[in-house]
C-alpha positions in Angstrom: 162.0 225.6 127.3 165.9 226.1 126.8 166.6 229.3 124.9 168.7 227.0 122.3 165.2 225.5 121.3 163.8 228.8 121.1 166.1 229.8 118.5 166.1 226.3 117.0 162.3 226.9 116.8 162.3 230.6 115.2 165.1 229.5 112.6 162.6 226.7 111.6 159.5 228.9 111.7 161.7 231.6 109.3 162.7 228.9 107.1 158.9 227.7 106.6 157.9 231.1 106.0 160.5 231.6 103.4 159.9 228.3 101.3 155.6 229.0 101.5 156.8 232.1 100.1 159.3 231.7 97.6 157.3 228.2 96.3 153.6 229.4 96.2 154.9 232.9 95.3 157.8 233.3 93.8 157.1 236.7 92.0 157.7 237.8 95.9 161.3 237.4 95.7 163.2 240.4 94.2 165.8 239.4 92.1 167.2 236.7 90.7 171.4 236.4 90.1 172.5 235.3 86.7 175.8 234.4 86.0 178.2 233.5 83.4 179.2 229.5 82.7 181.0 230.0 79.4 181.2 232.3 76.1 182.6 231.5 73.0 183.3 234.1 70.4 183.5 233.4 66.7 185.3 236.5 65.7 186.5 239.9 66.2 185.4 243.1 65.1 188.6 245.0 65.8 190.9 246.0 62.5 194.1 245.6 64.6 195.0 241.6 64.5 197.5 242.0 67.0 195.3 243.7 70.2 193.2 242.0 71.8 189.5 242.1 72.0 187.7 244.0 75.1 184.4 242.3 75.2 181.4 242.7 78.0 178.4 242.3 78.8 175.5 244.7 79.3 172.0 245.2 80.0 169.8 248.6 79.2 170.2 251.1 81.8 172.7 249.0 83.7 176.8 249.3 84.0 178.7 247.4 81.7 180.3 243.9 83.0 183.8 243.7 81.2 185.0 239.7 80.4 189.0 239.9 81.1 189.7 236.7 79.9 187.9 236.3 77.0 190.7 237.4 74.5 190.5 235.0 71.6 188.2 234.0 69.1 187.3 230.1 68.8 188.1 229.5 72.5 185.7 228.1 75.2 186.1 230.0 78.3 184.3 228.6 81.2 183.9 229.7 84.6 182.5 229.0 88.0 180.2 231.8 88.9 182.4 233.5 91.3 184.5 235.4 89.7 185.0 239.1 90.9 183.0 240.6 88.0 179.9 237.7 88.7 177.0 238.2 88.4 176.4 239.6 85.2 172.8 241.5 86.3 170.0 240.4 87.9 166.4 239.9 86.8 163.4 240.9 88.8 160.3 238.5 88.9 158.9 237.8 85.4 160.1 240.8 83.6 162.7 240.5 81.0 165.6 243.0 80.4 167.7 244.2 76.9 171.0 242.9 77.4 173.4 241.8 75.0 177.0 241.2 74.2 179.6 243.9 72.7 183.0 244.8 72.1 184.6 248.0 72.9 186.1 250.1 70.3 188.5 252.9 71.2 188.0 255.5 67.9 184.5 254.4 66.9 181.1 252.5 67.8 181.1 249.5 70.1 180.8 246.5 68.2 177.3 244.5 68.8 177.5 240.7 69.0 174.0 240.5 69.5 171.2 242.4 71.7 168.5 240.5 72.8 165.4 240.1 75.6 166.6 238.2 78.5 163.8 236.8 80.4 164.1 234.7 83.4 161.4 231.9 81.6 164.4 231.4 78.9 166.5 229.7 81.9 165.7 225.3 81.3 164.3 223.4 84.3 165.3 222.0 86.9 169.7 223.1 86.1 168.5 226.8 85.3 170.7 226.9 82.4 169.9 229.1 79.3 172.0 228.6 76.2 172.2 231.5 73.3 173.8 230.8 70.0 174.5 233.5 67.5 176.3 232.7 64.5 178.9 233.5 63.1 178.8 235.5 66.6 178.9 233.9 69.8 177.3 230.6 71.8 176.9 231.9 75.7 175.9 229.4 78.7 173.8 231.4 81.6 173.0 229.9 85.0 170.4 231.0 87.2 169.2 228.4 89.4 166.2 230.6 91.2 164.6 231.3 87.5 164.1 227.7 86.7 162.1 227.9 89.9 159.1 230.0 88.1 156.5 229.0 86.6 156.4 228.9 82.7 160.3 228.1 82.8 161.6 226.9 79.7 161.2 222.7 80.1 162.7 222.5 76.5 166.3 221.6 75.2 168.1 224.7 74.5 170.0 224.9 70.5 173.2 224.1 70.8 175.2 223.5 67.7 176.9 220.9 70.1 173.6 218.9 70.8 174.6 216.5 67.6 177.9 215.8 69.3 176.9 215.2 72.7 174.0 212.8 71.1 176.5 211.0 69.7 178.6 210.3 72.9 175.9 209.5 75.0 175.0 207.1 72.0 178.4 205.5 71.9 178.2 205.6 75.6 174.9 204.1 75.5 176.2 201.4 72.7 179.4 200.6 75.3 177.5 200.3 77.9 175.4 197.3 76.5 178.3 195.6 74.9 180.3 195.5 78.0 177.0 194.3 79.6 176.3 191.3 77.0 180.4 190.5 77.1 179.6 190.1 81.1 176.9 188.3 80.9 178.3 185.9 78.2 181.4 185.2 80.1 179.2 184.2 83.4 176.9 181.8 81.3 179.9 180.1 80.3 181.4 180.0 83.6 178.3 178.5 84.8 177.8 176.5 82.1 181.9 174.8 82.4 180.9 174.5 86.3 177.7 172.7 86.0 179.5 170.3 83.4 182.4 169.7 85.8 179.7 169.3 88.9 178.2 166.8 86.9 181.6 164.9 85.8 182.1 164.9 89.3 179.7 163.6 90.5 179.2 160.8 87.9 182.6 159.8 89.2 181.8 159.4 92.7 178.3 157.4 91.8 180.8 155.2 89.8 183.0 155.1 92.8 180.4 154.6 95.3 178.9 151.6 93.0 182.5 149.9 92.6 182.5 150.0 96.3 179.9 148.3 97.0 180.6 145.6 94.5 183.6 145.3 96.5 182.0 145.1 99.8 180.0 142.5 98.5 182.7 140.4 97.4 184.0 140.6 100.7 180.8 139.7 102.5 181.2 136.2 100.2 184.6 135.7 100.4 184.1 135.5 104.7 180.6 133.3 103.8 182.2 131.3 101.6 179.8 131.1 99.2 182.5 131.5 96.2 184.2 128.8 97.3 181.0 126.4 97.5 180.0 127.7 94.0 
């Protein structure tokens, strides 16, 4: 046996472990990485309208994960999950952590957005995506892929004050979809339909033809008998 197969045949026998593992066990595996998809702030807690916010991100216990771009209140800021300050924190097996959203102020306090449990059974099956609205606040998209792999993860449709619009386009989508569909279908029927009918005029006209040219054959056949003569 080649040494190429060998190590063909241990990568396989690693990756079989791993996935008995990580599927019938998945409390086995560490950590999970949670990242960032988009935030959305509603306001400001700062009394000088002409700086610009400095909000983070931070869970208990942990260092804080500073968002550079979000400046602006009433903007939706996405991102790809590799940005240099991704991933926010990571979440160990089924245990949930205090995280929450803030804004830094220089003379007093840090503003709170909202502090809540994070718990790796709040990310949806199978995207692992985990929406959290606060209003007047914020509306925050997570992603972690690997909690959506545990069991007891959430299977139901996160609130989103932008449910009712997206409902709507799929509906329209949905409602577009089946016109364009009936329009197709009602233009090939007719098609058909006109084709048939032209089929059918045409051949009506060669059956006429045919018929005429027999009649004339048959004249012809009397004409060299001379049978119209003797009638």
């Amino acid at each position: 046996m080649s040494n190429r197969h060998l190590l063909n045949s241990r990568i396989s026998f690693h990756f079989l472990v791993w996935w008995i593992l990580f599927g019938c066990f998945p409390g086995l595996i560490s950590s999970f990485e949670v990242t960032l998809d988009s935030i959305e702030i509603f306001r400001t807690h700062d009394w000088d309208w002409m700086s610009k916010p400095s909000v983070y991100f931070g869970c208990k216990g942990e260092n804080k994960t500073l968002l550079p771009d979000v400046t602006k209140p009433g903007v939706l800021y996405s991102f790809r999950g590799q940005e240099s300050w991704q991933p926010l924190t990571d979440l160990n097996g089924k245990k949930c952590k205090r995280c929450g959203f803030y804004e830094k102020d220089v003379i007093r306090i840090d503003h709170v957005y909202e502090e809540w449990e994070l718990c790796p059974s709040d990310f949806k099956a199978p995207s692992g995506k985990y929406v959290f609205f606060k209003e007047k606040q914020l509306n925050a998209t997570f992603h972690c892929p690997e909690c959506a792999t545990l069991p007891g993860a959430s299977n139901a449709t996160p609130q989103n004050p932008n449910d009712d619009d997206d409902d709507d386009g799929k509906g329209m989508r949905i409602f577009m979809i089946v016109l364009i569909t009936l329009l197709v279908l009602t233009v090939t029927i007719t098609a058909l339909m006109v084709a048939h009918k032209r089929w059918q005029k045409k051949k009506r006209q060669q059956e006429q033809a045919r018929f005429l040219k027999l009649f004339e054959e048959g004249d012809d056949i009397e004409d060299e008998l001379g049978l119209g003569t003797v009638i």
